[in-house]
C-alpha positions as CSV (number, residue, x, y, z in Angstrom):
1,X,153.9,81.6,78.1
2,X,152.4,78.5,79.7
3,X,154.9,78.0,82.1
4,X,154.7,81.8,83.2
5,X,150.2,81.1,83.8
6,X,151.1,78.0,85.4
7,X,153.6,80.1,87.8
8,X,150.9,82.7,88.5
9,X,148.3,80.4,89.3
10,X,150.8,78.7,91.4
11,X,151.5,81.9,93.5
12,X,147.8,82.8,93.6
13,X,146.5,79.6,95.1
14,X,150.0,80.1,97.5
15,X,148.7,83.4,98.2
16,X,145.2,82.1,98.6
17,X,146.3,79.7,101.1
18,X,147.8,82.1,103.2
19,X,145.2,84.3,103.5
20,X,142.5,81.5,103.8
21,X,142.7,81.3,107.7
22,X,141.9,85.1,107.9
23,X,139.1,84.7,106.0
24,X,137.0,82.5,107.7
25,X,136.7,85.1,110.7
26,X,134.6,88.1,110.6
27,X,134.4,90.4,113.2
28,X,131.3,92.0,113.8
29,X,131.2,94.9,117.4
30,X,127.9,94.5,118.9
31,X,126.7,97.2,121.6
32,X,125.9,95.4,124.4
33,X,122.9,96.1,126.6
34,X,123.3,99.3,128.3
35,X,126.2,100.5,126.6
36,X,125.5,104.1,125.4
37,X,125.1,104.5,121.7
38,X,127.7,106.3,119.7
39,X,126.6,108.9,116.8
40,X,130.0,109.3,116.0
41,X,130.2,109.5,112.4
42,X,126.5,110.1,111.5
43,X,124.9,112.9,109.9
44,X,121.5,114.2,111.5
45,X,118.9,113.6,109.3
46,X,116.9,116.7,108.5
47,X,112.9,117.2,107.6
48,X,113.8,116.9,104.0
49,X,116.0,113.3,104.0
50,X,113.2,112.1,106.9
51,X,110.2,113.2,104.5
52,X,111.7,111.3,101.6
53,X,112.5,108.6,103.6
54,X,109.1,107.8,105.0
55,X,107.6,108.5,101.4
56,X,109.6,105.5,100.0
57,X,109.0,103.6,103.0
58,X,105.3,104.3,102.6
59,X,105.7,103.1,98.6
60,X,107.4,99.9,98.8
61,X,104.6,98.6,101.9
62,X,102.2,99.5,99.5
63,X,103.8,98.0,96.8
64,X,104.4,95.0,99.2
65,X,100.4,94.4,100.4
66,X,99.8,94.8,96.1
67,X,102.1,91.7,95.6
68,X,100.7,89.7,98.6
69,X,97.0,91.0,97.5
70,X,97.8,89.8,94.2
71,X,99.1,86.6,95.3
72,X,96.4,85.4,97.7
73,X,93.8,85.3,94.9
């Protein structure tokens, strides 16, 4: 049984190693000035989603000048 661990661990940190180089890379796509935007993929957001939206916007500023209130005295 403690052979069989040792052999797993010894394939995972193998594994591990193989993999590390891809990992250090991430590949973010910026648009770039002037491109055009995509909305490929993206719902429209109707009255109903934007209403509840800005209410919980609304909420957590308040909440936020409360803390900082709070926090100057």
């Amino acid at each position: 049984m403690a052979e069989a661990a040792a052999r797993i661990a010894q394939l995972a940190d193998e594994l591990h190693q193989e993999d590390a180089p891809d990992a250090d890379t991430l590949m973010i796509d910026y648009q770039e000035v002037g491109e055009p935007s995509s909305d490929k993929g993206k719902a429209p957001m109707d009255s109903d989603q934007l209403r509840i939206f800005q209410d919980a916007l609304r909420q957590q500023q308040e909440a936020l000048e409360r803390h900082r209130s709070n926090h100057q005295n």
